[in-house]
N, C-alpha and C positions, 0 to 999 in steps of 0.2 A: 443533431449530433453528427458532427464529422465519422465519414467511414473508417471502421475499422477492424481488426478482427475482436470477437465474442465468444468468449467461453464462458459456461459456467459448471458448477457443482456444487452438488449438497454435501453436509457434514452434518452430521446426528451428536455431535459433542464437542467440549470444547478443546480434546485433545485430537476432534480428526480435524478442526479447523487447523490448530497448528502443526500437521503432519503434515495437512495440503501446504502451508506456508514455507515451509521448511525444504519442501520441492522446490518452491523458486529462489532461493536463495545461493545454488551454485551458481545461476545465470545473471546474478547480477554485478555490474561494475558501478565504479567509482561515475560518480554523475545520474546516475538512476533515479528517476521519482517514480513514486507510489504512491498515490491519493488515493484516501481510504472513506471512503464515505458509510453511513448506515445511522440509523438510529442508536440511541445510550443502549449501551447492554449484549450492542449486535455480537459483538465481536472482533472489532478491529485493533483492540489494544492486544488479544490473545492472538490473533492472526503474526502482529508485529512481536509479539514472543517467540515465535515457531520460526519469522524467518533469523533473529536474533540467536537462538539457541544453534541451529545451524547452520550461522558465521560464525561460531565457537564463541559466541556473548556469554560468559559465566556471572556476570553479577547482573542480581533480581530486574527485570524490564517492568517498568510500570507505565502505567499513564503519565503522561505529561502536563496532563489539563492544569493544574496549578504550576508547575516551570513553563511550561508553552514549548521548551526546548529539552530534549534530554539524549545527550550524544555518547554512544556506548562506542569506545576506540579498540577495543581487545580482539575484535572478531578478525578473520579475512581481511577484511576493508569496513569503514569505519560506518557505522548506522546509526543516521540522526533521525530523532525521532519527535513532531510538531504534532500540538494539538490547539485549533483554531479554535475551540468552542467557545473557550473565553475571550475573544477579538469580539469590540465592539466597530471596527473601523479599518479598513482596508490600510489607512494611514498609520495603522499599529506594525504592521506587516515588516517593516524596514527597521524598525527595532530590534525584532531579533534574529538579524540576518536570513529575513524569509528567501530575499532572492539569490542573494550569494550561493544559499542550497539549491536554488531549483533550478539554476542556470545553466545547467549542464556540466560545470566545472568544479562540482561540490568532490571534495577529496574521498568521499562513500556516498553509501545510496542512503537514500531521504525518502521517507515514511510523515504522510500528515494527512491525520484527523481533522473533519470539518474542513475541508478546504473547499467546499460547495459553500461553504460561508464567503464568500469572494469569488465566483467565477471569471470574473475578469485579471485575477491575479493568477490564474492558471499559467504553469509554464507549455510554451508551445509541444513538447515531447513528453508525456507520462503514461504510467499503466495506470488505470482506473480500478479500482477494488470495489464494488461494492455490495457488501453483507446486507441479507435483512434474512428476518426469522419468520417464517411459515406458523399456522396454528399448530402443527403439532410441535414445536421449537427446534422442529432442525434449520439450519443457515443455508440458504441460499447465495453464494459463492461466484460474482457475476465478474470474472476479467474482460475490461477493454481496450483494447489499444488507443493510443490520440499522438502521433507520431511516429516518425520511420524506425526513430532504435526500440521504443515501447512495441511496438508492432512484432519487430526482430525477438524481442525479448518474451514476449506473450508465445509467439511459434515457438521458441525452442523449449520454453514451459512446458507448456502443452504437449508438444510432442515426447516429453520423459512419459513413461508409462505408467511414475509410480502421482506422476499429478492428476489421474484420470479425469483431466478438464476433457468437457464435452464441447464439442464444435455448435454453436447456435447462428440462427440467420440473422447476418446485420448486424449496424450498432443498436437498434433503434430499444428503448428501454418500456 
């Protein structure tokens, strides 16, 4: 894994996951990606609630798994939100304007599930999200940087007090 900075933190529920998400949500601009990875159930559709509710998104945020695409325009800036699970083929990817979003020129930030489903369709600059649940079921809350503005974006995260991301050693997972 390319170096970058590593935070992480736990959440005990599914409302402190979307408190934590709802912290990164002043620091984001137009062009932002957010690959969200974990296991079904983890959390990343509620994560993408919390940062949705906190760009002012008032209508319901769901999963996408059956649209692949689900673009909520009302907030800040506009939050598009992909879900890869149902891609059988990297060459599905340009159908629904997978790169037009992740090329840095997307008109909001861009949120996509399962994009470890295609690693090589990763765009060069994102934050890396990724949730998994411990035996007792609290989320473990893992931020990575993988480019210069995601890097930029992950610091000043972190350094809000009310996202009490912890500093960890490395990318390495």
């Amino acid at each position: 894994m390319a170096s970058g900075l590593t935070y992480l933190r736990k959440t005990g529920s599914a409302e402190a996951t979307k408190q934590l998400a709802s912290t990164l949500a002043p620091f984001l601009h137009e062009g932002d990606v957010v690959v969200l990875n974990g296991d079904l159930g983890a959390g990343k559709t509620q994560f993408v609630q919390g940062v949705a509710a906190a760009l002012g998104v008032t209508s319901p945020v769901t999963s996408p798994t059956f649209n692949i695409l689900l673009t909520y325009d009302e907030g800040r800036i506009p939050l598009h939100h992909l879900d890869l699970y149902r891609l059988d083929d990297a060459s599905e990817l340009e159908d629904i304007d997978y790169y037009a979003l992740i090329d840095g020129d997307s008109d909001g930030a861009t949120f996509v599930e399962w994009a470890e489903k295609f690693p090589d369709e990763l765009p060069c600059d994102y934050l890396e999200i990724t949730i998994a649940v411990d035996a007792a079921g609290q989320r473990i809350v893992r931020a990575h940087s993988c480019g210069a503005r995601a890097r930029q974006l992950l610091f000043v995260w972190a350094s809000d007090s009310r996202s009490r991301l912890s500093k960890t050693a490395g990318g390495a997972r």
